[in-house]
Legacy VTK file of the C-alpha trace (Angstrom):
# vtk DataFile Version 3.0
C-alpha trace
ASCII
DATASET POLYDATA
POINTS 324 float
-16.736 18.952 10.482
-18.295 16.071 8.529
-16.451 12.891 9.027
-17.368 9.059 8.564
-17.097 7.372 11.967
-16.937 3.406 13.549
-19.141 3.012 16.176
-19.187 -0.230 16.515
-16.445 -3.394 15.434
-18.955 -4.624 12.749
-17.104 -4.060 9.544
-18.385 -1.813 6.810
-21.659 -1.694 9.064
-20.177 -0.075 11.888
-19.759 2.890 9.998
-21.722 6.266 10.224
-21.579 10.095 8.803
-21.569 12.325 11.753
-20.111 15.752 12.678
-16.972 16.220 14.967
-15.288 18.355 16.099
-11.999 19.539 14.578
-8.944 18.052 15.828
-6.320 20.338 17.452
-2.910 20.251 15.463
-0.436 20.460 18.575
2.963 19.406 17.507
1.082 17.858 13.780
0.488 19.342 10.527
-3.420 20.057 10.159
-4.587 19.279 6.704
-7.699 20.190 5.019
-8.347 16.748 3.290
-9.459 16.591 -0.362
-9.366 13.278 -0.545
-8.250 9.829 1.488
-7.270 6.622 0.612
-9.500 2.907 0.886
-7.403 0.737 2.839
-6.222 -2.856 4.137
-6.087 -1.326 7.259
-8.800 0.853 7.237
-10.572 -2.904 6.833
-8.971 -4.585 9.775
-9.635 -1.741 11.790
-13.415 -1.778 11.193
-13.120 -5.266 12.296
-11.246 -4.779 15.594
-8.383 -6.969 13.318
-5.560 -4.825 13.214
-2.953 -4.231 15.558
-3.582 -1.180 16.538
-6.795 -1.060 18.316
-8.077 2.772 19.073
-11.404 2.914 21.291
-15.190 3.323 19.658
-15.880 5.543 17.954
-13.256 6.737 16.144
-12.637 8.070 12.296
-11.211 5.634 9.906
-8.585 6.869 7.399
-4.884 5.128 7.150
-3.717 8.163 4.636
-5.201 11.881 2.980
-4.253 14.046 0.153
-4.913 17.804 0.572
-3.963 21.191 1.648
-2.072 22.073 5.078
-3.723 24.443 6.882
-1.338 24.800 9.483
2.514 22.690 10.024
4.869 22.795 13.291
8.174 24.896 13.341
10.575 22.607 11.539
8.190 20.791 9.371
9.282 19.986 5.530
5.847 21.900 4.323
3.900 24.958 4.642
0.371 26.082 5.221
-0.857 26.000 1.591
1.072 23.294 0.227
-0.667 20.165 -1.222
0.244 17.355 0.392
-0.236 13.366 1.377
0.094 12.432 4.044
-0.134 8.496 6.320
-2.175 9.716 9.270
-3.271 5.937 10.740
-6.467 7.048 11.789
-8.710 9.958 11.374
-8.572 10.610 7.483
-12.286 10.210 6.808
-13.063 13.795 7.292
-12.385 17.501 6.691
-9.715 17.769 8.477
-7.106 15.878 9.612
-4.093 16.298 11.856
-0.974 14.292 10.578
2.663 13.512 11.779
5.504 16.034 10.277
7.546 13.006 9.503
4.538 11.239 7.253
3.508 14.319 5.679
5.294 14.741 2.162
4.567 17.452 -0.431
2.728 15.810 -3.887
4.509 15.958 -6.982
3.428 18.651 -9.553
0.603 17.414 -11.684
-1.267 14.882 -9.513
-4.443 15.289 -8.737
-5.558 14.615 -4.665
-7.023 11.447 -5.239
-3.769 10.019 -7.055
-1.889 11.562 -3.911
-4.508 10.405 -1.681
-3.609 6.261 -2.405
0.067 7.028 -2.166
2.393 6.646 0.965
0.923 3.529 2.203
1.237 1.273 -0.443
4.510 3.222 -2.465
6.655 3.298 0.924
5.755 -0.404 2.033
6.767 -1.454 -1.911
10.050 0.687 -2.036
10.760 -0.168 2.008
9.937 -4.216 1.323
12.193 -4.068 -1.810
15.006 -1.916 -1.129
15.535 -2.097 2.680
14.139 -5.761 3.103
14.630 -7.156 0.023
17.859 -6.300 -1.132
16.746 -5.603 -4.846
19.313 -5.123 -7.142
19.039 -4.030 -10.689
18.881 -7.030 -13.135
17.240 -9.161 -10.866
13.748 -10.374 -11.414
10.779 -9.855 -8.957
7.417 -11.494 -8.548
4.585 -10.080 -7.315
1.543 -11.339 -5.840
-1.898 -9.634 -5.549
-0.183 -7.608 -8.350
-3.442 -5.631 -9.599
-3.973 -3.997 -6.580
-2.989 -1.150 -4.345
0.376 -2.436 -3.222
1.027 -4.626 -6.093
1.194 -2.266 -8.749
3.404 0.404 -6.747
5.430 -2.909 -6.083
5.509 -3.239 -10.472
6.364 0.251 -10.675
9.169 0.452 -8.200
11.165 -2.467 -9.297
10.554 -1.876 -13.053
12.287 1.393 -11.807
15.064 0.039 -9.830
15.801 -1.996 -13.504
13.867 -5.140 -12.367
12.259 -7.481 -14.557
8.663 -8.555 -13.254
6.178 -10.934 -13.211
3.006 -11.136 -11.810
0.366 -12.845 -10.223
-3.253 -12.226 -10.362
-6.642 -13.844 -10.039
-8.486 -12.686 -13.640
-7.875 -11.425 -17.007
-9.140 -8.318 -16.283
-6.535 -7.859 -13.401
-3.831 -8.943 -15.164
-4.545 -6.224 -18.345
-3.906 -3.765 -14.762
-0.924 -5.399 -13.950
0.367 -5.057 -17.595
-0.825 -1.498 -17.826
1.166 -0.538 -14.461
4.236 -2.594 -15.935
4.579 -6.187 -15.422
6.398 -8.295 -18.067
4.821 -10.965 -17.655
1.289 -11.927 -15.839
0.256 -15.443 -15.097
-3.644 -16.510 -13.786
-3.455 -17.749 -9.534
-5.564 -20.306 -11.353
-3.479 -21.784 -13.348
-0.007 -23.507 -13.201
1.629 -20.056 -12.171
4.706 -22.268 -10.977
5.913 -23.837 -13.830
4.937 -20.866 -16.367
7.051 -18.560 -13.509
10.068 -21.496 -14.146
9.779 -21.489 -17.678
9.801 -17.571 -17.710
13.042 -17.857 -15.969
14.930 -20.734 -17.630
14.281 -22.566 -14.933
16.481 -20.517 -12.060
13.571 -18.833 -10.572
12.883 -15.348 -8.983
15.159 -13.239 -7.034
12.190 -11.566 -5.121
8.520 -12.438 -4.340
6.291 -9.873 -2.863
3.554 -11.551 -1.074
0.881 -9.563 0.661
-1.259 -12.564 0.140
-0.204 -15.713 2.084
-1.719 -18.969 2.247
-1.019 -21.106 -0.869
0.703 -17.961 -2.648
3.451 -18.262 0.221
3.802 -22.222 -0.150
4.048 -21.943 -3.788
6.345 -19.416 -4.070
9.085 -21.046 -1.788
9.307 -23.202 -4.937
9.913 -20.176 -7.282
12.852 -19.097 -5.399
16.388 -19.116 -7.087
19.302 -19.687 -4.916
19.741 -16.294 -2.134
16.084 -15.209 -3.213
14.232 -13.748 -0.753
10.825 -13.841 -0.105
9.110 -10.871 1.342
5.586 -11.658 4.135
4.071 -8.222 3.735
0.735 -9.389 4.440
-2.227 -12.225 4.530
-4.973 -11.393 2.367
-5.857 -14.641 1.697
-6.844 -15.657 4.918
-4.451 -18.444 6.643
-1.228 -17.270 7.868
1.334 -19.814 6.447
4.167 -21.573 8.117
7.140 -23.011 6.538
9.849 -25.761 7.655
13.070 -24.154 7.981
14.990 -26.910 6.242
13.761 -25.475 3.154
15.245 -22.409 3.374
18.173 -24.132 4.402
18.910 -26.475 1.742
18.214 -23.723 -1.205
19.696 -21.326 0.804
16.555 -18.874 0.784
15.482 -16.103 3.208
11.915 -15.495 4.624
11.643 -12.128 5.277
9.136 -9.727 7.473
8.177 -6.016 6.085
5.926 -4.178 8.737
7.035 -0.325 7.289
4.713 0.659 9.702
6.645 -0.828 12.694
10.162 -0.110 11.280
9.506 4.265 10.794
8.107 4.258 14.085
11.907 3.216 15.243
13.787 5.295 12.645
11.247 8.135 11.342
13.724 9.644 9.034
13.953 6.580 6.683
10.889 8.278 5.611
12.377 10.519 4.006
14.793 9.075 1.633
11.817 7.081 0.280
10.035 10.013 -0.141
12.851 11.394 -2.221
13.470 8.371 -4.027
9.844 7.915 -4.809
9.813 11.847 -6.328
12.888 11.154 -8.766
10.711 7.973 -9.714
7.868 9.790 -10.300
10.073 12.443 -12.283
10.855 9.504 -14.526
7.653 8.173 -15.258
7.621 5.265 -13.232
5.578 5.796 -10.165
1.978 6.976 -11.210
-0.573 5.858 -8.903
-3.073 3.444 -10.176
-6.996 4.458 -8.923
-9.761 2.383 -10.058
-12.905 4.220 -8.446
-13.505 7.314 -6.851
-16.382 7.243 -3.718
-17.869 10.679 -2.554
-17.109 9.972 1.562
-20.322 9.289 2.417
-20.091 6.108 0.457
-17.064 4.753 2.543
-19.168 1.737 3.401
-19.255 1.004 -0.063
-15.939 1.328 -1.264
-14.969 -0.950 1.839
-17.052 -3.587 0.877
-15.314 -3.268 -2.737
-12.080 -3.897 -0.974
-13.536 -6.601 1.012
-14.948 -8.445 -1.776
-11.338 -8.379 -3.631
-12.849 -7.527 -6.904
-10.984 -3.566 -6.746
-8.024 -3.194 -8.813
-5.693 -0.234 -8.111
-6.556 1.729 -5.365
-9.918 2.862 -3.777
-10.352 6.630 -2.879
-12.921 8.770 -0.881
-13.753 12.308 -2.364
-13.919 14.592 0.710
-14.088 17.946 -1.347
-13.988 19.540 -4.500
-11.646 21.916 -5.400
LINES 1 325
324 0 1 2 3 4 5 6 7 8 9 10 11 12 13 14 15 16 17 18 19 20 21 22 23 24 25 26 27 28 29 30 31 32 33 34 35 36 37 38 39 40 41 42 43 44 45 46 47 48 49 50 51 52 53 54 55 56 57 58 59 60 61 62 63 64 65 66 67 68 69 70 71 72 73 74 75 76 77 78 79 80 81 82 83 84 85 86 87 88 89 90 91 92 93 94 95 96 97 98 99 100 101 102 103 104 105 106 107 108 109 110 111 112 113 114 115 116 117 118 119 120 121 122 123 124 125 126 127 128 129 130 131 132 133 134 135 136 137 138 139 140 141 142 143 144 145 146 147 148 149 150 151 152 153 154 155 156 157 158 159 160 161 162 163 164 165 166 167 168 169 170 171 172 173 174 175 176 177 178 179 180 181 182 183 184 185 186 187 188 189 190 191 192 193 194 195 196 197 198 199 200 201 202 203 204 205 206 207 208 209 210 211 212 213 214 215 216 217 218 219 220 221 222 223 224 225 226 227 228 229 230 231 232 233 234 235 236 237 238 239 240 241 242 243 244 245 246 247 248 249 250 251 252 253 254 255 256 257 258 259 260 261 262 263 264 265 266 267 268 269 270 271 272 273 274 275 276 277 278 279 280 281 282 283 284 285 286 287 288 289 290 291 292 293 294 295 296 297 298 299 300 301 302 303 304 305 306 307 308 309 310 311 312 313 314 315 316 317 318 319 320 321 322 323
């Protein structure tokens, strides 16, 4: 089958279009991928960067869209159901065997490459708000890196658990994404975010932050916090992993709080579930609709890496694997 491979921890540079063989499905659901998501991850792991480290070469691809071919005794789908699926490596080719418990059917109506940039970045949104965060309906979130991948499934989950939202982005023509996937409000990185985030909230400050960003978005937003607001470390984009004096949190009685979904479903699978059920009612409603910004033909992975890399992509990147 035709895949895109790493063969060596280079980056985008490492990669190459080869043939391999099919993978056996054993106890997973074989999928015949349509189309796969552009990736964080996928970026780290070209690196050698992530935490999970598999040995050269290997196929890329953190999560698919397309049609099973084949699913265990037990599974939730069906040879010939469309699906999307979080397969944490492998996705960058034909086919692609994929964990019963990450493998969800798509909602009527999308097309694979909406599906295809789904369960990464809508579970680690609804997991960091709900489970981690605590959100509760009324309260007011702000999100960081908000024009992209996980930042507009953050907008679109909270606007749907009846959250008011601002955002955080680096250009005008991010922040007209961040208004289109929800946002109330969108302030410039560039600019006095702080202050316009006070004024915006009559000076109390947010009840949420969603930082996959780090660095001076983490230090700021300490400041943005109203009393029992939590702020949510979902990533480091940015670069510099930040540190913060504990007496802070202490004397505005804040939290600092970890979201690794990744970790936590490892430890209890069948939370992955009730997202995906509360992600299908949102999508039923209108609010969760996947935001893609460009759509690569696979052989172009490279490419739509480097987009990612670059942090000019809005929404999410996608590979084309096959036409229907």
């Amino acid at each position: 089958m035709r895949a895109v491979q790493l063969e060596r921890l280079d980056g985008p540079e490492g990669l190459k279009q080869v043939d391999v063989p099919e993978p056996e499905a054993g106890d997973q659901v074989l999928i015949d991928v349509m189309a796969a998501g552009v990736s964080f991850p996928d970026l780290l792991l070209t690196k050698g960067q992530y935490q999970m480290k598999p040995p050269l070469p290997f196929v890329p691809g953190v999560e698919v869209a397309g049609v099973v071919r084949s699913a265990p005794p037990g599974a939730v789908v069906k040879a010939g159901d469309r699906v999307m699926a979080c397969t944490m490596i492998g996705g960058w080719a034909e086919v692609v065997a994929a964990p019963p418990s990450m493998t969800f059917l798509m909602p009527l109506g999308w097309s694979f490459e909406a599906a295809a940039g789904t369960v990464l970045n809508y579970h680690t949104a609804h997991f960091a708000l709900h489970r981690r965060g605590r959100l509760k309906e009324g309260e007011t979130v702000l999100v960081h890196g908000a024009a992209g991948g996980v930042g507009t499934a953050t907008i679109q989950i909270a606007r749907g658990a009846g959250a008011r939202v601002l955002a955080v982005v680096s250009s005008e023509e991010k922040a007209e994404v961040a208004r289109s996937a929800g946002a109330d409000q969108v302030f410039l990185a560039a600019g006095d975010w702080v202050s316009r985030v006070k004024d915006a909230t009559q000076g109390q400050g947010v009840d949420v932050v969603m930082d996959p960003v780090g660095g001076d978005a983490f230090d700021l937003s300490l400041k943005c916090l109203a009393p029992e607001g939590r702020l949510l470390v979902v990533g480091f984009a940015g670069g510099r992993i930040p540190e913060v004096k504990v007496n802070r949190l202490l004397l505005k009685n804040v939290d600092v709080v970890g979201v690794a979904w990744g970790a936590f479903v490892m430890q209890e699978p069948q939370l992955t579930s009730k997202i995906a059920m509360d992600l299908a009612a949102l999508a039923e409603k209108g609010f969760v609709e996947p935001v893609v910004s460009q759509v690569f033909p696979l052989e172009q992975a490279a490419q739509a890496l480097r987009e990612l890399e670059s942090r000019k992509a809005t929404g999410k990147l996608v590979l084309r694997v096959r036409t229907e």
